[in-house]
N, C-alpha and C positions, 0 to 999 in steps of 0.2 A: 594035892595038885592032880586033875587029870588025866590020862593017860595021853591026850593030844600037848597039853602043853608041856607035859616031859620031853614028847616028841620035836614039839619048837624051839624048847631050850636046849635039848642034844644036837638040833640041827644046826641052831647058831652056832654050836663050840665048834660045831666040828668045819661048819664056816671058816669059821676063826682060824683056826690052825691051818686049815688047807692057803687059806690067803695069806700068813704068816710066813708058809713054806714057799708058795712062791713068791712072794717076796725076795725073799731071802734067795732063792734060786734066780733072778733077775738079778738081783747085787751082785751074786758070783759071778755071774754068765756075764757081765757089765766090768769086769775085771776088778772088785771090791776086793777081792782076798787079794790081792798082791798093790795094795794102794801105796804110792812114796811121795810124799809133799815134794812140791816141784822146787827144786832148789835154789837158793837167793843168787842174785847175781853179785860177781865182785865187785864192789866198790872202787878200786884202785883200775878196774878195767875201762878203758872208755867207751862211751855208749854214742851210738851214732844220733843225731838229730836228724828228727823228720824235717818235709819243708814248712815250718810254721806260714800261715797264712794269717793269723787273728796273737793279738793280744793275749786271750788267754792259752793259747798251745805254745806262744814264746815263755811266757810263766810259768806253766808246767815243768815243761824243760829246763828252764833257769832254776826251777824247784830242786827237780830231779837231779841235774849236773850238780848245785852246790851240792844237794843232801850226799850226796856220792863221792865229792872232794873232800869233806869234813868227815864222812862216814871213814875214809879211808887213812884219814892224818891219822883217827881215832882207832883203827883196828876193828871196828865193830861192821854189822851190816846195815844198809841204808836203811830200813826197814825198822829198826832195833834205835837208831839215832832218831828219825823222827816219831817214832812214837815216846822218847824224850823230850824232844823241845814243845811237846804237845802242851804242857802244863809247867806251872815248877815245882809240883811235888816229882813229877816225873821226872823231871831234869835232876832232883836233889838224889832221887834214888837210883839214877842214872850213874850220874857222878858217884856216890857213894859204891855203887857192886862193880863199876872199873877204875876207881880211885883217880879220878879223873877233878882237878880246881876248876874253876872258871878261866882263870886262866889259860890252862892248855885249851882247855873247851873255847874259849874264843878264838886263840889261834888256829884251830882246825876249822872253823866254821869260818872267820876269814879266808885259811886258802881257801875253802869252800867256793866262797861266792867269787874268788878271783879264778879260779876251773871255770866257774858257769858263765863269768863273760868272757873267759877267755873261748868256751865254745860257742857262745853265742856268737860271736866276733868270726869264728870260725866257719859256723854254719852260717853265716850270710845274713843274721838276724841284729847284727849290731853295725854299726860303724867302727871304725878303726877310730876314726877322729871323735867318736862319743866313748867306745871300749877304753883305751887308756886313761883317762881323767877319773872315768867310774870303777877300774880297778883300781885306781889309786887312792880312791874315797873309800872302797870295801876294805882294807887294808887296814884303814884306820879309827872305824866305827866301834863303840862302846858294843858289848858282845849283848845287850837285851835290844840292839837296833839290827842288830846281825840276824838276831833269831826272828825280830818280827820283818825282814825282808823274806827268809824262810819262807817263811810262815803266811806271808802274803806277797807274794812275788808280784801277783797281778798289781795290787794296790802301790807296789812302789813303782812297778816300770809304769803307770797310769799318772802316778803323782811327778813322773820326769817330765809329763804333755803338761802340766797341771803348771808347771814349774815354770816351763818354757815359756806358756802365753804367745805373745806375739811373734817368738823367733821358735815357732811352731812348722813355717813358712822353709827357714832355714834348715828342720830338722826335715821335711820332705825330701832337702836337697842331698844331707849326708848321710840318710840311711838307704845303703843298698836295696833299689825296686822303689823308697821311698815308703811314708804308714800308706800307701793304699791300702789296704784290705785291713789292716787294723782298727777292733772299734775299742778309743779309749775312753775309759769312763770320764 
């Protein structure tokens, strides 16, 4: 090799390291040495609702409220519960490391969804006169209909327009503000 390309390849290491170093010195200076994952929220605590305007930010939050009421029946973090009803081996391995049937797991995922209309109802995104009858249906759903309400919030409050048809009309009249601004599929 000679003497200029020794010279090229010592200049790249040393490239290397100097840009390594500050690297490294930006991470620190960026507060990387004292990192703490931001910590979960309680479950059991209640979460305010924004003012949904559309379909899908009332789903979200129907998401979120149930996964929150079931997260909390269950003792675990919302976070921890949905990445369970993700799949069913997930669910199986779920159940199995908090010794958790199907069972209890239904029942928590019922209160579940009777927390989310009940804040829906609260935040102004339901009817009282649609809220009651559909807590009383969450109540009593087979728990693989529980988990795909979950799991598609949007698709079932969309499938209540879908349901209604022609007393579509009616539901302008008893939901507070009325769907204006909602697009259902």
């Amino acid at each position: 090799m000679s003497g200029q390309g020794r010279l090229s390849g010592t200049v790249l290491i040393v490239g290397a390291i100097v840009a390594s170093l500050v690297l490294v010195g930006a991470y620190l200076a960026a507060g990387g040495s004292s990192y703490e994952p931001e910590k979960v929220q309680d479950p059991c605590q209640p979460r305010e609702w924004s003012d949904p305007h559309n379909l899908g930010q009332i789903a979200n939050q129907f998401t979120i409220s149930a996964l929150d009421g079931a997260a909390c029946q269950l003792g675990v973090s919302r976070e921890t519960l949905a990445r369970a009803l993700a799949t069913p081996e997930a669910r199986e391995r779920f159940e199995e490391r908090y010794d958790i049937d199907d069972e209890k797991l239904a029942k928590a995922i019922r209160a579940g969804l009777v927390r989310a209309v009940d804040d829906a109802e609260e935040a102004g995104a339901l009817s009282p006169l649609i809220a009651g009858p559909l807590r009383e249906a969450v109540q009593q759903i087979p728990l693989e209909q529980a988990i795909e309400i979950i799991n598609n919030a949007q698709g079932f409050l969309g499938d209540v327009d879908s349901f209604l048809g022609p007393a579509d009309d009616i539901i302008e009249e008893l939901l507070p503000g009325g769907l204006g601004g909602l697009v259902l599929p």
